[in-house]
C-alpha positions in Angstrom: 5.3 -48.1 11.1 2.0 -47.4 12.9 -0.9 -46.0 10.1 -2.2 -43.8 12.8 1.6 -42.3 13.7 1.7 -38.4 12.8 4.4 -37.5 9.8 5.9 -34.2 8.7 3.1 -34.4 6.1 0.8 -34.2 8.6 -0.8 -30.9 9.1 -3.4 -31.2 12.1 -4.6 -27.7 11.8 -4.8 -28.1 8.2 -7.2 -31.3 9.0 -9.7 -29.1 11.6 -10.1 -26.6 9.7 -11.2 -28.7 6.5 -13.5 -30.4 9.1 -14.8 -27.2 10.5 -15.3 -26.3 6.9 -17.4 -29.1 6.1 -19.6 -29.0 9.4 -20.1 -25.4 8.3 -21.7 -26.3 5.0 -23.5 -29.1 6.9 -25.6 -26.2 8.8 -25.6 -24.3 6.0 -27.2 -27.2 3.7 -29.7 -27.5 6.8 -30.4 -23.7 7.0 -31.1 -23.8 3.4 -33.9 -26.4 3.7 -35.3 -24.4 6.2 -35.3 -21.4 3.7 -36.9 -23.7 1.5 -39.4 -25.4 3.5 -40.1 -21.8 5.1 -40.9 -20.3 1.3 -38.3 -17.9 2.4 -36.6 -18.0 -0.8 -37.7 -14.4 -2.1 -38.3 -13.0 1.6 -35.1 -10.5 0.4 -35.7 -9.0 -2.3 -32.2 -7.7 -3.3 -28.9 -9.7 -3.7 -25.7 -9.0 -2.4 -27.6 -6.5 -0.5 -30.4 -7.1 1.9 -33.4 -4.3 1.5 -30.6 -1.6 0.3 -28.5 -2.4 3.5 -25.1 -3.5 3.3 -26.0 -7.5 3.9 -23.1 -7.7 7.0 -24.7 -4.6 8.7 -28.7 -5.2 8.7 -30.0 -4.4 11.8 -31.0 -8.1 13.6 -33.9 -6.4 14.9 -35.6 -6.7 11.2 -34.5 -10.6 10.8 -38.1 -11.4 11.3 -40.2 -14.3 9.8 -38.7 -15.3 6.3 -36.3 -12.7 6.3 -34.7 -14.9 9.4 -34.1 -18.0 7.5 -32.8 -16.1 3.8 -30.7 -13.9 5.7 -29.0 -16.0 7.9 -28.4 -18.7 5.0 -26.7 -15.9 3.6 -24.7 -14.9 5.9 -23.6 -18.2 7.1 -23.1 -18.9 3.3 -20.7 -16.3 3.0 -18.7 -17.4 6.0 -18.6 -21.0 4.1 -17.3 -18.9 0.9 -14.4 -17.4 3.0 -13.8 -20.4 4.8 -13.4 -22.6 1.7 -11.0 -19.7 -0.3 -8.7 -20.3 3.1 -8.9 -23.9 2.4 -8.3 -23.9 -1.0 -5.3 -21.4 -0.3 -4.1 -23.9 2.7 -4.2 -26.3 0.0 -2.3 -25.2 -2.7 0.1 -23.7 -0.4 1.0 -26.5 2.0 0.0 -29.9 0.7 2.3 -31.8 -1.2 -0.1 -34.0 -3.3 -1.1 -31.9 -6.4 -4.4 -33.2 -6.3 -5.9 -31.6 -3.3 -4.5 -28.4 -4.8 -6.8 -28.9 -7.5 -9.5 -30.7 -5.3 -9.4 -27.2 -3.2 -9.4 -25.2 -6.5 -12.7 -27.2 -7.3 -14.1 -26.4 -3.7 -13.4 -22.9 -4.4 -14.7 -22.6 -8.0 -17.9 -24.7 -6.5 -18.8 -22.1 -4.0 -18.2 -19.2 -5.6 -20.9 -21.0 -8.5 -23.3 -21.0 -5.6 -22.9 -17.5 -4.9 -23.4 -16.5 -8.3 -26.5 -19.5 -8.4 -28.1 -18.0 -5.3 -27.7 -14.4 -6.4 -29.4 -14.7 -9.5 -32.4 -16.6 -8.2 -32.8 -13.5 -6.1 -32.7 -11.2 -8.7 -33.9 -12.6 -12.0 -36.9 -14.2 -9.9 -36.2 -17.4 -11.4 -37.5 -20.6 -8.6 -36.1 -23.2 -11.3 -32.4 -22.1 -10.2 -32.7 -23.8 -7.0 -32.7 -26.8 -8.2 -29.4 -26.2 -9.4 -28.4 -24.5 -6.1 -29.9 -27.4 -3.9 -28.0 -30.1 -6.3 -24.2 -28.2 -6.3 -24.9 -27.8 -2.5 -24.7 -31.5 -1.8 -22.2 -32.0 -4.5 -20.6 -28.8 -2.1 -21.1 -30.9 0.8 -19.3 -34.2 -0.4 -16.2 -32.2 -1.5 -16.0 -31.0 1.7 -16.0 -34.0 3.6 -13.6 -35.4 0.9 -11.2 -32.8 1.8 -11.6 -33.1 5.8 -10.8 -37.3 4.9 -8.3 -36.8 2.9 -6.4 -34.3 4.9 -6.8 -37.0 7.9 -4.0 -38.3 9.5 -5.8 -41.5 8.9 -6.0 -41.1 4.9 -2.4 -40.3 4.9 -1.5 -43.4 6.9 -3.0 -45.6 4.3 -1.4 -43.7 1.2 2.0 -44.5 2.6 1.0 -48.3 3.7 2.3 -50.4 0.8 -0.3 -52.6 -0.9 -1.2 -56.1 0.2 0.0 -58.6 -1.2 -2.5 -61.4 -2.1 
């Protein structure tokens, strides 16, 4: 049987939309070094909101200097948070291995930490938090990937490859 040979168990959407998932939090890991190396970090002042505004419907015309970089990494951060909940659904739903549906349920648990994590930076004013928010980000990151390999139509040709023998 050919490794590389789809199955039933194969779900090529399911695969895409894990790596689309993880390129997401790729840009958004990038987007947050830019808030970081910007000093952008407190440029808004308020969290979920952004200066009393409803964060999906400030005007673009007032994403100016900081409030560019801390904006947009929340907003793109927020599309990462819905994207992984779909995944984490997808999994639990539709894969039959009972460990990616608690590999998504750690996914989803992880990003809704960083939520949490970024919010209260904002509003208890505390800079030691990112640390924490930096660190689960990459930790974010590698799950991802994990997931997008594991949901691979490559990963799943080697699980049903029987051991070598020696």
């Amino acid at each position: 049987m050919n490794a590389n040979a789809p199955t039933k168990t194969t779900n090529p959407w399911l695969y895409w939309f894990a790596v689309l998932t993880a390129f997401f939090t790729f840009l958004l890991l990038g987007l947050g070094g830019l808030v970081t190396s910007h000093e952008a970090g407190m440029s808004v002042p308020d969290w979920p909101n952004t200066y009393g505004n409803n964060m999906f419907l400030f005007p673009p015309a007032q994403w100016i200097g900081g409030i560019f970089y801390e904006h947009t990494h929340r907003l793109l951060a927020s599309a990462v948070g819905l994207m992984t909940t779909i995944l984490a659904v997808w999994l639990w739903l539709k894969d039959s291995r009972p460990w990616m549906h608690w590999l998504g349920v750690a996914a989803f648990l992880l990003v809704v930490a960083q939520g949490v994590l970024g919010g209260l930076r904002v509003t208890m004013h505390m800079d030691s938090l990112g640390i924490y928010h930096a660190t689960i980000a990459q930790l974010f990151f590698v799950l991802t990937c994990a997931l997008a390999l594991f949901t691979s139509r490559w990963w799943k040709g080697l699980e049903r490859q029987p051991p070598a023998r020696r």
